[in-house]
C-alpha positions as CSV (number, residue, x, y, z in Angstrom):
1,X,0.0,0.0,0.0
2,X,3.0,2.3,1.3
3,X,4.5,1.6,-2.7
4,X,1.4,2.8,-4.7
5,X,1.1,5.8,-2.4
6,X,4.3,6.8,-4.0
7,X,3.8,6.3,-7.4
8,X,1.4,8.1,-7.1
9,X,2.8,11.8,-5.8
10,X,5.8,10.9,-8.0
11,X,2.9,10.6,-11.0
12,X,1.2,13.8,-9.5
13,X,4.4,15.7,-9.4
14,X,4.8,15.0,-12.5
15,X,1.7,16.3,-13.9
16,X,2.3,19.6,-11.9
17,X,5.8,20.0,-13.0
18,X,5.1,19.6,-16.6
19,X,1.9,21.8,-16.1
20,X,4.1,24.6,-14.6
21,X,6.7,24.3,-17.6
22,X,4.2,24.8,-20.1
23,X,2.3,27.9,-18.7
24,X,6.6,29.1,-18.6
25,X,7.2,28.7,-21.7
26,X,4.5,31.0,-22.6
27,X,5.8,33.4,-20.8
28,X,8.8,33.6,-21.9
29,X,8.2,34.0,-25.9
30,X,6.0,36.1,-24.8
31,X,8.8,38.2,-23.2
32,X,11.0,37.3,-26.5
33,X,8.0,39.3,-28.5
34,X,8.2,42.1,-27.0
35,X,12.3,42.2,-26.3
36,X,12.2,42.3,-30.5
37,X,9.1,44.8,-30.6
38,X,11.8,47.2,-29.1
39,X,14.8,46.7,-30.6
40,X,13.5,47.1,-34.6
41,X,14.8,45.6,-37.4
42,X,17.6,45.5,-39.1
43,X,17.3,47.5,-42.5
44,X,20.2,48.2,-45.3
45,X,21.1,52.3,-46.1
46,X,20.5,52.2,-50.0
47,X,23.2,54.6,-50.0
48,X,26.2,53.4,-48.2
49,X,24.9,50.0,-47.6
50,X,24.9,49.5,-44.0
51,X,22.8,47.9,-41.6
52,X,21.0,49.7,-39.1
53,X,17.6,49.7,-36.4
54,X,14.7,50.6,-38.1
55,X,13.9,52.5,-35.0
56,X,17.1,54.7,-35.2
57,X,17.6,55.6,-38.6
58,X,16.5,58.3,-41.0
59,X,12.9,57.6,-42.5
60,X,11.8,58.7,-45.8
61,X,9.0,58.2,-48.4
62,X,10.1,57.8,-52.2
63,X,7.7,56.7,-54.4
64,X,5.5,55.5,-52.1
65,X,8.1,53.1,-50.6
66,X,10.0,53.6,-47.0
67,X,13.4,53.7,-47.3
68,X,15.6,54.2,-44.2
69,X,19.0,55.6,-43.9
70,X,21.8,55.6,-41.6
71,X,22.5,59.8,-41.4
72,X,20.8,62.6,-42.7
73,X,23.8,63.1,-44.9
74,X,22.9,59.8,-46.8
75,X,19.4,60.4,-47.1
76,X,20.3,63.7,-48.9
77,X,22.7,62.2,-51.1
78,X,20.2,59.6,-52.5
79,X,17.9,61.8,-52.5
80,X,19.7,64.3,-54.8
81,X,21.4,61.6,-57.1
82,X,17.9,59.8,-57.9
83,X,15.9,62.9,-58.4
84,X,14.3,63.1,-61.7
85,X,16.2,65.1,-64.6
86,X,13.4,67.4,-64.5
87,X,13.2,68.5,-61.0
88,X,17.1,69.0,-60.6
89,X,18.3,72.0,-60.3
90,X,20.8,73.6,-63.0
């Protein structure tokens, strides 16, 4: 009788420790999620080429599209070299 009694906790704890590691898990990706929310992206200059957080570099619109930058000073480079002909000044 003293034998089953055991085997049985041991299957109990069992069932609570695997229970607990589950609702953990959860918690933790959900943790992850939010870790990434803050750090960005990485995205590439289209300028100079390098990589940098979406959430600290330069924004624009062009042609409808976002493109990000590392400096100002990049942004207004490739901004001035793809102007149209037209709109350049002479």
């Amino acid at each position: 009788m003293g034998l089953i009694r055991i085997l049985m906790l041991a299957v109990a704890g069992l069932l609570i420790y695997s229970f607990y590691k589950k609702l953990t898990a959860g918690s933790r990706r959900a943790h992850d999620v939010k870790e990434d929310e803050r750090l960005g992206r990485l995205v590439q200059d289209p300028q100079c080429h390098v990589y940098v957080d979406s959430k600290d570099a330069v924004h624009r619109k062009v042609k409808g599209g976002d493109l990000f930058f590392c400096s100002e000073d990049c942004a207004d480079d490739y901004l001035a070299a793809n102007q149209p002909e037209e709109s350049r000044p002479s």
